[in-house]
C-alpha positions as CSV (number, residue, x, y, z in Angstrom):
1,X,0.0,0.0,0.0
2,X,1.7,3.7,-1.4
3,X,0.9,5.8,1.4
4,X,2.1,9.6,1.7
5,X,1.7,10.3,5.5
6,X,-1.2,8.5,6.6
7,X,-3.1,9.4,3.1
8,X,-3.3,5.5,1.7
9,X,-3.6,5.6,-2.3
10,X,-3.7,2.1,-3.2
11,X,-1.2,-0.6,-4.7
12,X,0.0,2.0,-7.6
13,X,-2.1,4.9,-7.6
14,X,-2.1,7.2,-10.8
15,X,-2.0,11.1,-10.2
16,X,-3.4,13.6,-12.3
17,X,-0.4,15.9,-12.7
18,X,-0.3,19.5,-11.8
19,X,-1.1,21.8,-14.9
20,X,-1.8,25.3,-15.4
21,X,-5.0,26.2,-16.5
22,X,-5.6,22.8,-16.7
23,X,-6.5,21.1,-13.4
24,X,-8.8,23.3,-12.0
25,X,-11.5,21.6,-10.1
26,X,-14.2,20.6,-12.8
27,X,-11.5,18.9,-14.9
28,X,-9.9,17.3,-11.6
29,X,-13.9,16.1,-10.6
30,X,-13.7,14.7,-14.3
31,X,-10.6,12.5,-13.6
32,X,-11.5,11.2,-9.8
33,X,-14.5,9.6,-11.3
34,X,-12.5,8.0,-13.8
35,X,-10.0,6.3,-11.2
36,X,-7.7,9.1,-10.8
37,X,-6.7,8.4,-7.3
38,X,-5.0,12.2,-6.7
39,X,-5.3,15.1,-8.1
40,X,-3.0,18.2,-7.6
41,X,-3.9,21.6,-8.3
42,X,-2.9,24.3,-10.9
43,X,0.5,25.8,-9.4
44,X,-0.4,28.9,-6.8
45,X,2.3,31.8,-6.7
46,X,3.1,32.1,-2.8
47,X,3.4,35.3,-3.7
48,X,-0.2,36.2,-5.3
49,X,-1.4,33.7,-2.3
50,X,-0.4,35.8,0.7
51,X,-0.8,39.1,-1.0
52,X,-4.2,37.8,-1.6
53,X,-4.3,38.1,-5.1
54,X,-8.0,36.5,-6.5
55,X,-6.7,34.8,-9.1
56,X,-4.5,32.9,-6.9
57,X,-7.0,32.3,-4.1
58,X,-9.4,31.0,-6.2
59,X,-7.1,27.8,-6.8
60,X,-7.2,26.9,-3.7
61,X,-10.9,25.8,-3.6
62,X,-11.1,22.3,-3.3
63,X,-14.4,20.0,-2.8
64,X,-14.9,16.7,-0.8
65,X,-15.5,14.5,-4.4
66,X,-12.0,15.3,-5.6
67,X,-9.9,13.9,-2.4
68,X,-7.1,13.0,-1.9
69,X,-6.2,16.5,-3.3
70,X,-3.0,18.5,-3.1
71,X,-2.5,21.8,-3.6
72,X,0.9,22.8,-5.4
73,X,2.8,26.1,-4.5
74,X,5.9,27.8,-6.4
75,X,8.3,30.6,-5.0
76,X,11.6,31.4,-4.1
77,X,11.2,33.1,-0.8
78,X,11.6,31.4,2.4
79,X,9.3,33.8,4.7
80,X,6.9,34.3,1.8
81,X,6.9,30.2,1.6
82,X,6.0,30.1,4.9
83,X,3.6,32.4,4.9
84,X,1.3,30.2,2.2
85,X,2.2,27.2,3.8
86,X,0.1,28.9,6.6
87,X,-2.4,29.7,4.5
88,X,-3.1,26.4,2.8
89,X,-3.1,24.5,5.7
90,X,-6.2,26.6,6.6
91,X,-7.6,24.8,3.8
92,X,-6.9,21.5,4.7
93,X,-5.8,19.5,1.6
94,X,-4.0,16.1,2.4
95,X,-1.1,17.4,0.8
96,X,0.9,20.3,0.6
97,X,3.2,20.3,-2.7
98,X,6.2,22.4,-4.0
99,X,6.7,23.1,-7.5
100,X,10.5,22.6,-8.2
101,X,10.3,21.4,-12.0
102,X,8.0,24.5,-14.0
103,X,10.1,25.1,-16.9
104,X,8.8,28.1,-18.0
105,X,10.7,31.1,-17.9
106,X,9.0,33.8,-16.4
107,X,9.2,31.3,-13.3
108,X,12.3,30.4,-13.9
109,X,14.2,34.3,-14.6
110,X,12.7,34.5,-10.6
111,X,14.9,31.2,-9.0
112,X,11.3,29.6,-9.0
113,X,10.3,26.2,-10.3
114,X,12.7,24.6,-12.0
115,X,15.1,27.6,-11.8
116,X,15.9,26.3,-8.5
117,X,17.9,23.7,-9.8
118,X,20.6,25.8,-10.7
119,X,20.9,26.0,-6.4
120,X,20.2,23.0,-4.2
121,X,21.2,24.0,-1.6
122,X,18.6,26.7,-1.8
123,X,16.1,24.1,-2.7
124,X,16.5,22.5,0.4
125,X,16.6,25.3,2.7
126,X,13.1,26.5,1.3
127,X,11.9,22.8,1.5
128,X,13.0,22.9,5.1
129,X,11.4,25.9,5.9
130,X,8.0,24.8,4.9
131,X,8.1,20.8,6.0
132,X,8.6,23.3,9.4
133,X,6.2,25.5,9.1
134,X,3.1,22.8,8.5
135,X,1.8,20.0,9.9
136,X,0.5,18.7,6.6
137,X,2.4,16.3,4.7
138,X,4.6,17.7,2.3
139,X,5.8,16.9,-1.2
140,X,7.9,17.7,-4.2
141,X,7.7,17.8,-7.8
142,X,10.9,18.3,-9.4
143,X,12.8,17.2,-12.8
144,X,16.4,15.2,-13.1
145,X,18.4,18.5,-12.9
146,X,19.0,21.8,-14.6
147,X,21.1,21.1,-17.8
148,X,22.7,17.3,-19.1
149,X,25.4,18.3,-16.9
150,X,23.6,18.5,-13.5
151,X,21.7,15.3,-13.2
152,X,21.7,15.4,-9.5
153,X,18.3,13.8,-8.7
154,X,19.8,10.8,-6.3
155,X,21.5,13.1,-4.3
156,X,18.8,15.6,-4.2
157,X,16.5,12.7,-3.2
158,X,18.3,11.9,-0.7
159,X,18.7,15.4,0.9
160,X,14.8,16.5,0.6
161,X,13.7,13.1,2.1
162,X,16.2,14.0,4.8
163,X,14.3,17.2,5.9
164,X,11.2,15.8,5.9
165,X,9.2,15.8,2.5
166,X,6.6,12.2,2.2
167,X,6.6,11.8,-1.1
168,X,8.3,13.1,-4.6
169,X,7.3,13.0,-7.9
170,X,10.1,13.6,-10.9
171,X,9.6,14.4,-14.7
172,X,12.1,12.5,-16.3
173,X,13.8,15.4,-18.2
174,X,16.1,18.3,-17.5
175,X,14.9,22.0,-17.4
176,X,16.8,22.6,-20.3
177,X,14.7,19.8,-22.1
178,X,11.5,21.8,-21.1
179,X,9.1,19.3,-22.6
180,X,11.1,18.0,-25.8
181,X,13.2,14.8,-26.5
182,X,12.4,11.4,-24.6
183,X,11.5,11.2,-20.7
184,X,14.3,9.4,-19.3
185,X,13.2,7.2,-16.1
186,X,16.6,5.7,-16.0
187,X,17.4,7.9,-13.1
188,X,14.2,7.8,-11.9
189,X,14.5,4.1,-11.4
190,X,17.8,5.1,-9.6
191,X,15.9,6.8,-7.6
192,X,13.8,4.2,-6.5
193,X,16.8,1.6,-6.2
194,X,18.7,4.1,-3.8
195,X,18.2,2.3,-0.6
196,X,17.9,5.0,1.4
197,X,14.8,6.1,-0.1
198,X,12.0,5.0,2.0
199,X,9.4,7.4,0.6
200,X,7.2,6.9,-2.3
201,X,8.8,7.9,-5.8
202,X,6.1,8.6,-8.6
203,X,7.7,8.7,-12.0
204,X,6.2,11.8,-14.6
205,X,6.6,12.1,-18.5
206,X,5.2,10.6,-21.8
207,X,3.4,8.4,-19.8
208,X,0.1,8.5,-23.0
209,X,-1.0,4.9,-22.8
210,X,-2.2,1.7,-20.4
211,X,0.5,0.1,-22.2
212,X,3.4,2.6,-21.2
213,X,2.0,2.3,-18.0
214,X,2.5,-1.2,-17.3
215,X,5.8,-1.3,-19.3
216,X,7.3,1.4,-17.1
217,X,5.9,0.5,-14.0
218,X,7.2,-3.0,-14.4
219,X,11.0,-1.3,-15.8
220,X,11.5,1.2,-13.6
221,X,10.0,-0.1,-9.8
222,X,8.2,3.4,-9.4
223,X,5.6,3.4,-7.0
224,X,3.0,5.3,-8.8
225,X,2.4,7.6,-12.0
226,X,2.1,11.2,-12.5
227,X,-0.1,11.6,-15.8
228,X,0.0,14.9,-17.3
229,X,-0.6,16.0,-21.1
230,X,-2.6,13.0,-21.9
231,X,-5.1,13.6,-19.7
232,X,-6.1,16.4,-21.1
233,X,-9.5,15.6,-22.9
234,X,-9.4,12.2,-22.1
235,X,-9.9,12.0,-18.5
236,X,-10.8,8.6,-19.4
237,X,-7.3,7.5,-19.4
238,X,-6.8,6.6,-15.9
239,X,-9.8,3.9,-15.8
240,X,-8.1,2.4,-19.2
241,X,-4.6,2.2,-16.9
242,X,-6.4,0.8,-14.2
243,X,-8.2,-2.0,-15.9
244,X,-4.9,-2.4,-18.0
245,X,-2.8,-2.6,-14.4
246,X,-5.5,-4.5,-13.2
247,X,-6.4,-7.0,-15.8
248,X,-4.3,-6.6,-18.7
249,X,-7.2,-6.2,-21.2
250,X,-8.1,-3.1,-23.2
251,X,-10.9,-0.8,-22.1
252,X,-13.6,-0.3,-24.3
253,X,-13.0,3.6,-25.8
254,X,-15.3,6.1,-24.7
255,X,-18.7,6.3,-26.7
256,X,-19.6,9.4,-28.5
257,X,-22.5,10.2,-25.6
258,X,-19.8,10.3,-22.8
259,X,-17.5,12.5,-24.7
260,X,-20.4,14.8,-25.0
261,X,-21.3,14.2,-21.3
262,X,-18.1,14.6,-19.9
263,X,-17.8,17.9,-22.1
264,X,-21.2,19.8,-21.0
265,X,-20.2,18.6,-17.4
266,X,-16.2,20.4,-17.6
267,X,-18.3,23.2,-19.1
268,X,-21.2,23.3,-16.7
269,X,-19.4,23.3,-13.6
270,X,-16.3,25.7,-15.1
271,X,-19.1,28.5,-15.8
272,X,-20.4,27.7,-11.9
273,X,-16.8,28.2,-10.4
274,X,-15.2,30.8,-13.5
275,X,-18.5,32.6,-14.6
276,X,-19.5,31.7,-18.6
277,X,-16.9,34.6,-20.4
278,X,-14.2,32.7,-18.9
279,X,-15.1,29.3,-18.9
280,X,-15.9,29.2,-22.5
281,X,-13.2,30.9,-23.4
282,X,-10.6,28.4,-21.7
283,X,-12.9,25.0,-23.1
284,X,-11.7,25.8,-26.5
285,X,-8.3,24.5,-25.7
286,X,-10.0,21.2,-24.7
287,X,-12.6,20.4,-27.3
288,X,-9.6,19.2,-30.0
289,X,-8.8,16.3,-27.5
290,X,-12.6,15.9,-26.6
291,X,-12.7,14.7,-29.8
292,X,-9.7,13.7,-31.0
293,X,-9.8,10.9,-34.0
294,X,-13.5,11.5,-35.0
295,X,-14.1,11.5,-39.1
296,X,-14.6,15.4,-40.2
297,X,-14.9,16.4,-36.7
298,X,-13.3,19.9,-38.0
299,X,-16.1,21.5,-38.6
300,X,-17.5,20.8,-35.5
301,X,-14.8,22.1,-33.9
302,X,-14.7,25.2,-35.7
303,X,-18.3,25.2,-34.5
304,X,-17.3,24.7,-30.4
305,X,-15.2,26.9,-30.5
306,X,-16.8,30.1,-31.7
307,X,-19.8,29.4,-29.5
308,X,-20.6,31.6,-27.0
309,X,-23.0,30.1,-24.3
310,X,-23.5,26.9,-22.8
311,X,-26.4,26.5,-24.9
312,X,-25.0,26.8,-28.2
313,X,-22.3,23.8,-27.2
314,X,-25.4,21.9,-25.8
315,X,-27.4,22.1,-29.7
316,X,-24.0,21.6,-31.3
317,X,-23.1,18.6,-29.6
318,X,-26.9,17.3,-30.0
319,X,-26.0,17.6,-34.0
320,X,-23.0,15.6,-33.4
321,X,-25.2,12.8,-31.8
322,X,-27.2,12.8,-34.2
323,X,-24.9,13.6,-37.2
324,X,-22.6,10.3,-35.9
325,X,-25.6,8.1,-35.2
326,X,-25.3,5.7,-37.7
327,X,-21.9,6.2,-39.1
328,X,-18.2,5.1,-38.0
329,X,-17.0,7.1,-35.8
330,X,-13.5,6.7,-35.5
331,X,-11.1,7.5,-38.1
């Protein structure tokens, strides 16, 4: 049993990763009821969070159907660290995360994300200061170094598990990588063969299959798997893993009626928590992999994603029902 603290998460629990603009809590409701067993939050700014900024206080809302949920802060400042720390443990996730792998460089330029690889020592000290500063469990997210050159991750392992962190999570690339080239779980595995590690290791990247999933679980000894990009549109990926894991067979695909439904639900509940100019605004990135493989599904794209209201997705997608209802859907 993968526990982090006292949170139990199964045999080999899959974990929606943390995404930006991504997994906010009607896509993370999406992927619990599909066999997600935890999900993480968009990354929060510690310092929007205890400046109180709404953007950044809104991501911490959190409901009872997705838990086990962790919420996922990035920063480079020890007392403003704290200070969210103290603020998100109001909340009461299960899990308090730091962000030490975000590639992008706007974090980066600030020593945040994955810009702290270029200082461990640093990295550790901020780590410190939170595991200290809460009584929730805490975890990290990090990749395999800064550049080819600093591949540090078993030595950086070993130094965050020794202050106190329950759990960590690595993308198997380097910043410098940012998200091209091949994941390499080589050193991840390392990780997981150091036998001084005695907390669970959840291996992250180009995991896009139930297949992959087995393969690298069984390669690389990880305890559990992070599953980011392909979730996106396909929440349904993490009951095919499971009954993959589980079983070794081959989930049926989704039917055309629970693409649909899982669609108007994301956009139902992201107007409740966003408001409509928002939320429809953001579904457009999400209806491509709604409906990814579907013969001349262009044009009902194009359709999605100049509508305005929930309304006019609701009578597009009823002509999709009936426009597929007696033809192949698949390409």
């Amino acid at each position: 049993m993968v526990k982090i603290g006292d949170i139990s998460l199964g045999q080999f629990p899959l974990l929606l990763a943390p995404m930006e603009d991504v997994s906010d809590p009607p896509f993370r409701a999406l992927c619990k009821e599909q066999g997600c067993d935890m999900v993480y939050t968009e990354f929060i700014s510690v310092e929007g969070l205890i400046r109180n900024a709404d953007k950044s206080i809104q991501k911490l809302d959190i409901s009872d159907e997705e838990r086990p949920v962790g919420i996922q802060i990035f920063g480079s400042d020890e007392q403003s660290m704290v200070q969210a720390a103290e603020i998100i443990e109001r909340t009461k996730p299960e899990v308090l995360d730091i962000n030490y792998g975000c590639p992008v460089k706007k974090v980066v330029c600030k020593m945040a994300g994955a810009g702290i690889l270029q200082d461990i020592n640093r990295m550790v000290s901020l780590t410190k200061a939170v595991v200290n500063a809460t009584s929730l469990p805490v975890t990290v997210k990090t990749r395999l170094g800064w550049d080819d050159n600093t591949k540090n991750i078993v030595e950086v392992a070993e130094r965050l598990q020794d202050i106190g962190i329950q759990a960590l999570s690595i993308h198997g690339r380097t910043r410098k990588q940012m998200y091209t080239g091949e994941a390499d779980w080589s050193l991840i595995a390392k990780v997981k063969e150091n036998p001084r590690m005695h907390i669970p290791i959840f291996g992250n990247g180009d995991i896009d299959s139930p297949q992959k999933a087995k393969l690298y679980k069984e390669r690389y000894g990880v305890d559990g798997i992070m599953i980011g990009r392909a979730s996106i549109g396909n929440p349904w990926i993490f009951r095919e893993m499971k009954q993959f894991l589980d079983f070794g067979t081959i989930a049926e695909p989704p039917t055309l009626d629970e693409r649909i439904s899982a669609v108007l639900q994301h956009l139902h509940r992201s107007i409740i928590w966003k408001g409509q100019k928002i939320a429809i605004n953001e579904m457009r990135r999400h209806y491509t992999n709604y409906f990814r493989g579907y013969r001349e599904v262009k044009q009902f794209r194009s359709l999605l994603v100049n509508a305005l209201s929930y309304q006019e997705v609701e009578d597009i997608t009823a002509t999709m029902r009936e426009y597929y209802s007696n033809e192949p859907l698949l390409v």
